[in-house]
Structure formats: C-alpha cells, structure tokens
Phi, psi and omega in degrees: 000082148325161151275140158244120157313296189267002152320291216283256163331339211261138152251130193264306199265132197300139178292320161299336165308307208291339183278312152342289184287315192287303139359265203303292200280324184280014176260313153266054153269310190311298182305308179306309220267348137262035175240323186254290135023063174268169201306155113302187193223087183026048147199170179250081171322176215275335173299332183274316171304306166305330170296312169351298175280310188283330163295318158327296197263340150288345153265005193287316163289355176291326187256323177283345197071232208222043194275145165210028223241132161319293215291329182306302148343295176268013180258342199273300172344286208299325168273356145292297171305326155312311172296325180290334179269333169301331179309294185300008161253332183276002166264012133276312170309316178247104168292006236259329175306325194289349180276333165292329179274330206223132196294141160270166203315135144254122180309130181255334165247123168201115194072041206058355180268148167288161168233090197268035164254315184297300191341299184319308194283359145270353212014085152291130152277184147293346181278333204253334185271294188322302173327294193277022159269304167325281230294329149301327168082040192241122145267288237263142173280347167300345180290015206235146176256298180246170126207168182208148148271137170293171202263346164276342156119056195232169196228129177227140165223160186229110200303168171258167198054020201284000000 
C-alpha cells in the first residue's frame, strides 16, 4: 500500500486561480446572501440550513476548478476565512461600511404598537415577536417604548420608564 505524496499534497492548479476564484465566489455568495437572505429572529432553521449545503456544494466547482490537492484546499479555506476577516475589520476600522454590509436595526415596536410593515419586511409573525418578548419576560406590549430587531435576528428591547 503506497501512498502518493504528491497527490495528496502537490500543486496541480495555480494558487492564484484558487485565490481568484475563492475571491470571486465569497463576495458573490456575500452580495446574494445579503440582498436575499433575510434576518431570522436569532436561529438557524432547518431550511437555512439546507440552503447552506446546497450553496455550499454548488460553489464549490466555482471556486476549485480542478483542484484535488490537500495543500489546494487549504489555499482555497484561507482565502474564504481571509475575506471574512477582512470585512469585520475593516467595518470596524470604517463604521461608516458597516451599514452597507451589515442591515441596520429595524424598529419592530413603538410605544406599544407593532409596526407591521417593518414585521413584513422581515416576515415576522406576531407569533414569533410575541415569543421573543416572553423570553424578555414582556406579555403586554404596553410595556415596551421601543424593539428592534438586530442586524443578527436578536430582539432588543427598550421597556418604557426604564
């Protein structure tokens, strides 16, 4: 039982393609999964999940070619995990980006009123605000000045008289 070494290891495909390609597919998958993509109201359901995999193994030949190589591999990751890291720093260093990358907060509440047009524009129940109110230990909705949804699908509220 051999090994092949340089199978396993070896570069067949230029690194700059795989940097190229892995480059080229996460900025669009990023513009798709933030144009299309909407927030959740902080989980990841079993449908988000399945979109994932299928996104996943359908970019997949976008970005490798014909790569079959480990070392091929870890060139196409680093440079996907590279990008992700560049963003969040550089909209940290420039906040000014982050409204562009990342939706900013929408009011969900006010003064106790629902705001079912931001609800729409997310597709919120009533059921689902209500849930994540309970989990606040909020039932009356009079108890509320503000909420908003987060740019992660997290519920932030702000009680009146606080």
């Amino acid at each position: 039982m051999n090994v092949n070494w340089s199978e396993i290891f070896g570069i067949t495909v230029s690194p700059i393609e795989l940097v190229i390609r892995g480059t080229a597919m996460y900025f669009f998958l990023f513009v798709i999964f933030r144009m299309v993509i909407k927030r959740r109201v902080g989980s990841i359901g079993m449908a988000d999940i399945l979109i994932l995999v299928i996104v996943a193994d359908a970019s997949q030949n976008g970005m490798a070619g014909e790569y079959r190589s480990v070392t091929e591999g870890f060139i196409l990751i680093g440079t996907i995990i590279g990008w992700n890291q560049f963003i969040d720093w550089i909209t940290y260093k420039v906040p000014s980006l982050q409204t562009i990358l990342e939706p900013p907060p929408l009011l969900l509440v006010e003064n106790g009123h629902i705001l079912w047009r931001n609800m729409r524009k997310e597709y919120m129940t009533e059921s689902e605000l209500r849930s994540k109110l309970r989990e606040h230990e909020i039932i009356d909705l009079d108890e509320i000045e503000k909420a908003y949804m987060e740019s992660d699908g997290q519920i932030t509220i702000l009680k009146k008289g606080r």
